[in-house]
C-alpha positions in Angstrom: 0.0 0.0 0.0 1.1 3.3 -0.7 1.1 6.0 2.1 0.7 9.4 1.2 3.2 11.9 2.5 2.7 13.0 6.4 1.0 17.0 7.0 3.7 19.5 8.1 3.1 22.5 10.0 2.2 25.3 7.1 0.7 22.8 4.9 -2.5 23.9 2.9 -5.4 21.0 3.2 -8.8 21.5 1.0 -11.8 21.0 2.6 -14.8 19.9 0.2 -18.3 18.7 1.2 -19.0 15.8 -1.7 -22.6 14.9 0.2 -24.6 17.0 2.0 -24.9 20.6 1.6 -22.5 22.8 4.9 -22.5 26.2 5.8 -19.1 28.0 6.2 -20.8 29.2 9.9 -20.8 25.7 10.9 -17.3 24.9 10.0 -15.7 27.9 12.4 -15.4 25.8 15.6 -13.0 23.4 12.8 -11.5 25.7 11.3 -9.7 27.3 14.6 -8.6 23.9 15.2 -6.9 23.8 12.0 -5.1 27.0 12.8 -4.2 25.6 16.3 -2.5 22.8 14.5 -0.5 24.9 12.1 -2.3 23.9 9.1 -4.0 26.6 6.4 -6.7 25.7 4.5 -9.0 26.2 1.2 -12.9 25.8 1.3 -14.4 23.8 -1.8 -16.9 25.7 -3.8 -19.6 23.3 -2.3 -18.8 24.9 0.9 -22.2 26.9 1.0 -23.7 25.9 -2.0 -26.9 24.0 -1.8 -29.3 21.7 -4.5 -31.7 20.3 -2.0 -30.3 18.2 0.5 -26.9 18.4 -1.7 -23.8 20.5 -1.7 -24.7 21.4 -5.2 -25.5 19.6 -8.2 -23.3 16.4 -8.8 -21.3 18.4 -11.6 -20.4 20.8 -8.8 -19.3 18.5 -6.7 -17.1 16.4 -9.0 -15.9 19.5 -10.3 -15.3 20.5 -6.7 -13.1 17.0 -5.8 -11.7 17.2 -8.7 -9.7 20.4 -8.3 -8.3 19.6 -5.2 -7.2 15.7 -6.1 -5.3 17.2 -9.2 -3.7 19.9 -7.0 -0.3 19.3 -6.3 -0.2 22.3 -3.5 -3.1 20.9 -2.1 -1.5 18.0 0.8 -5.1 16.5 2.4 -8.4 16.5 1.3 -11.2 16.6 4.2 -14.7 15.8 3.6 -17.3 18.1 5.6 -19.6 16.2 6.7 -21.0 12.8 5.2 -25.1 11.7 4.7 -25.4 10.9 0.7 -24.3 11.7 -2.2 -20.7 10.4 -3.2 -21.4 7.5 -4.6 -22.7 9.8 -7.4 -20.0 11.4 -8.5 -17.3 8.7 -8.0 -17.1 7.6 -11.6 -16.6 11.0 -12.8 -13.6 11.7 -11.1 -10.5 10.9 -13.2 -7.8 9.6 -10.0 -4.8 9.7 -12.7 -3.3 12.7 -11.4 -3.6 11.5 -7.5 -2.6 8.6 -8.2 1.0 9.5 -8.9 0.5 12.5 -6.1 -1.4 10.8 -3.5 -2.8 12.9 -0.3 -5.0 11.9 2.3 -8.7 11.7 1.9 -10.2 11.8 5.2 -13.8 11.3 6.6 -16.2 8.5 7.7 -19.6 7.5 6.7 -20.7 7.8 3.2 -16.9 9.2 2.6 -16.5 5.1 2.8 -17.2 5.2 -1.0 -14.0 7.1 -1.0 -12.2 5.0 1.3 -13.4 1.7 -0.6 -12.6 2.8 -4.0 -9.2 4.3 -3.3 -8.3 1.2 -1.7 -8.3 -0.9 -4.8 -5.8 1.9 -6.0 -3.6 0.5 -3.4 -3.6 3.3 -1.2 -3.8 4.6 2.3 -6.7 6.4 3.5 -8.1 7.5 6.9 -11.0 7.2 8.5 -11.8 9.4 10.4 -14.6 12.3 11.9 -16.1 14.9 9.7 -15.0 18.9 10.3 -18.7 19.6 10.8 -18.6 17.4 14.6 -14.9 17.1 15.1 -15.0 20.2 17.6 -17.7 18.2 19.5 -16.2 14.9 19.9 -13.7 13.4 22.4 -10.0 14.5 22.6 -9.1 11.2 21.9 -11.1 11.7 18.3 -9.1 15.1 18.0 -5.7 13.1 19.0 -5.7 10.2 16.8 -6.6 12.2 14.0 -3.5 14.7 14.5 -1.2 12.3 14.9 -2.2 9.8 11.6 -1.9 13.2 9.8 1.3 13.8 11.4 2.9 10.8 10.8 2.8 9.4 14.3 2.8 6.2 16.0 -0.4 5.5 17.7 -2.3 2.7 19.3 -6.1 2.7 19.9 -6.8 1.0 23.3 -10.8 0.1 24.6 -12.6 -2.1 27.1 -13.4 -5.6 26.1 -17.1 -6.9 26.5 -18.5 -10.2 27.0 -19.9 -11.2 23.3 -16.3 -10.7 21.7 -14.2 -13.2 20.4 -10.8 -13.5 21.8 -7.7 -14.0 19.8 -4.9 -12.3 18.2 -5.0 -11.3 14.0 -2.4 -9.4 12.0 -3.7 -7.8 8.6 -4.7 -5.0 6.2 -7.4 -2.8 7.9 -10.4 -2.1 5.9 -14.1 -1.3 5.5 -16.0 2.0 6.7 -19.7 2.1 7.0 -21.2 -1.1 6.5 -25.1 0.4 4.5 -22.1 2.0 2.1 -19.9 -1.1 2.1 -23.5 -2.9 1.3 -24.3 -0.2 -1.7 -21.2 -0.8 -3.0 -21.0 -4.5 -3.9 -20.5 -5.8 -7.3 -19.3 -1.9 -8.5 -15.9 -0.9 -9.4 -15.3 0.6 -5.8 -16.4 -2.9 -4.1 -13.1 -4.1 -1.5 -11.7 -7.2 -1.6 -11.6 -8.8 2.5 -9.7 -12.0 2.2 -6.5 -12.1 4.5 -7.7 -8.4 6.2 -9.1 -7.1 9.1 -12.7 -5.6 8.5 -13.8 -2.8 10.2 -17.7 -2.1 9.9 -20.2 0.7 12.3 -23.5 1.9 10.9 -26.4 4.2 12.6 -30.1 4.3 12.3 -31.0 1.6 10.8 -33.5 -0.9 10.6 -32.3 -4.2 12.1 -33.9 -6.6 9.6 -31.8 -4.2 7.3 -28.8 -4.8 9.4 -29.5 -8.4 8.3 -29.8 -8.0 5.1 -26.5 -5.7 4.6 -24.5 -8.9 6.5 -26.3 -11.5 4.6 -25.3 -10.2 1.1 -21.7 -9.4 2.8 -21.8 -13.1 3.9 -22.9 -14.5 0.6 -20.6 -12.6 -1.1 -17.8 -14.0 0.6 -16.4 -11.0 2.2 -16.9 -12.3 5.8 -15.4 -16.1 5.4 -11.6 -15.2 5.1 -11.4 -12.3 7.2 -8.3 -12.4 9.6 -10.5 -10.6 12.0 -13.8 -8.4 12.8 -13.9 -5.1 14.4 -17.6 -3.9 14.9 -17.5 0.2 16.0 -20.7 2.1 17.0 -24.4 0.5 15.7 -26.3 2.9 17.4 -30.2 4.7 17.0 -31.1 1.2 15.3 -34.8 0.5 14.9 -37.1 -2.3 14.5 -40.9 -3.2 13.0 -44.0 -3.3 15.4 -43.3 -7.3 15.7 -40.0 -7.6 16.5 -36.7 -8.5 14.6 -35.7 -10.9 17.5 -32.0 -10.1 17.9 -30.0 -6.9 18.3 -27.2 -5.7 15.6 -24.4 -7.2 17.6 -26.8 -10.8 17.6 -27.1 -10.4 14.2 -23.4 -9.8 13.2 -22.3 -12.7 15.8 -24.7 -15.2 13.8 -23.5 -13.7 9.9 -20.1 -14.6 11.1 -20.8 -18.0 13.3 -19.8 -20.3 10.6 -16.0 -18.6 10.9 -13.4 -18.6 13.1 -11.9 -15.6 13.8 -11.7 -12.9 16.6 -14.3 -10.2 16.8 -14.9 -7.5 18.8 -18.1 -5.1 19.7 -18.4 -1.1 20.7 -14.6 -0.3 19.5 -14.6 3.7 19.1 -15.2 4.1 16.2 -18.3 5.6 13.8 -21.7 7.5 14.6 -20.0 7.7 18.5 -18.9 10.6 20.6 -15.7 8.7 20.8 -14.4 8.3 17.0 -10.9 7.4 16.8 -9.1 7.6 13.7 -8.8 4.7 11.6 -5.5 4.3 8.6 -7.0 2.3 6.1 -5.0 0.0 4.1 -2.8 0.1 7.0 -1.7 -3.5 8.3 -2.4 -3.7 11.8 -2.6 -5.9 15.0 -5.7 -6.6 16.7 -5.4 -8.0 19.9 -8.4 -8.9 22.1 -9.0 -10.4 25.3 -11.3 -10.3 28.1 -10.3 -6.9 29.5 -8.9 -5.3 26.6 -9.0 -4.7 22.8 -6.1 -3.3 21.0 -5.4 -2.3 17.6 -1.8 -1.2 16.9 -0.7 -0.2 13.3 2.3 -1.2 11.6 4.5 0.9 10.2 
């Protein structure tokens, strides 16, 4: 995998909304942050602009993207918030250019169309919160961020829960948003899991839906050679007037019972106040035991 180049102080990033529509007001709490870090920035021309729920039109937003991946000043790209709307622009964009100038793409959420299609270009990406909630969320979501920017080491530590799976696995971390991952299957920006680590978080959703997503995943063999499962926040999910029967963590546990492989629940990451930054593409160690889970990347 190819990593793109660590931030520097003085470095210019590009902050572009490719989903749903942002104010400039709402990205001042971010913005100061930026400046505390030593980093200037450029706002996308979707920053603003508006076509219903979107960030303007699709051609806007390409055109948007497109700017800043060709831009050779330009070192990161941030995504401003997430909902929908990459996946229709993403076979517009012409990845030539970044390709032999990587930067970092970072965001979560429907960003994981990003995430998933850059990673069949064979190159790192992170995952990581949006500059719209950033300000809000713990320092630890602030921290990891800063310092997969920044080039430095850093290991992601939480509390280990009854349901999880114990065991050691070693591999390529990927995956994002599992309704995204789920959209995505079959298309040119689909991710291949065999021999990786999959990470997977969604919010608000129906749980026979839930079932559904892992299902498909199942059936299309993204979940039998997995070196291991990390499951982040699945949280606000809902359910019918006769109930499902299970809850999101049930239902993951019985997609993947016919494997053997360790798997963990709750892990900071996704729709959570606690959203730690994740370097896809990144091989890593997950470690998880009755007390602890730990995910260390390699560099």
């Amino acid at each position: 995998m190819i990593t793109p180049p660590s931030l520097q102080k003085g470095d210019t990033i590009a902050i572009v909304a490719t989903a749903r529509k942002i104010t400039t007001q709402e990205l001042q709490p971010f913005l100061a942050l930026l400046s505390q870090w030593g980093l200037s920035y450029v706002l996308g021309s979707t920053i603003n602009a508006e076509d219903h729920q979107f960030a303007g039109s699709d051609a806007l937003r390409t055109k948007d993207l497109q700017k800043y991946l060709d831009d050779p000043k330009i070192k990161a790209i941030w995504c401003a918030r997430g909902g929908y709307g990459t996946v229709r622009i993403i076979d517009a964009l012409d990845f030539s250019a970044f390709r032999k100038n990587p930067k970092w793409i970072i965001g979560y959420s429907d960003v994981t169309v990003l995430h998933s299609h850059l990673n069949g270009f064979g190159i790192e990406t992170l995952h990581a919160d949006m500059p719209l909630e950033l300000t809000l969320k713990s320092e630890a979501t602030r921290t990891t961020v800063h310092e997969a920017l920044f080039g430095k080491k850093y290991v992601i530590e939480a509390a280990s829960e009854k349901r999880n799976r114990h065991g050691t696995a070693e591999g390529e971390l990927v995956g994002g948003n599992l309704s995204i991952l789920y959209s995505l299957l079959g298309s040119p920006s689909d991710i291949q899991t065999d021999g990786k680590i999959l990470v997977i978080e969604d919010l608000d959703e129906m749980l026979y839906h839930i079932d559904r997503m892992l299902q498909n995943l199942k059936r299309n063999g993204l979940l039998k050679n997995l070196k291991g499962l990390i499951v982040g926040g699945m949280n606000a999910m809902r359910d019918n007037t006769i109930p499902f029967g299970k809850t999101a963590e049930e239902i993951i546990l019985d997609a993947v019972s016919d494997y053997n492989y360790p798997v963990c629940f709750n892990f900071p990451v996704g729709h959570v106040p606690d959203n730690r930054a994740l370097i896809l593409g990144r091989n890593a160690k997950l470690q998880i035991t009755n007390t602890s889970i730990t995910l260390d990347f390699f560099h």
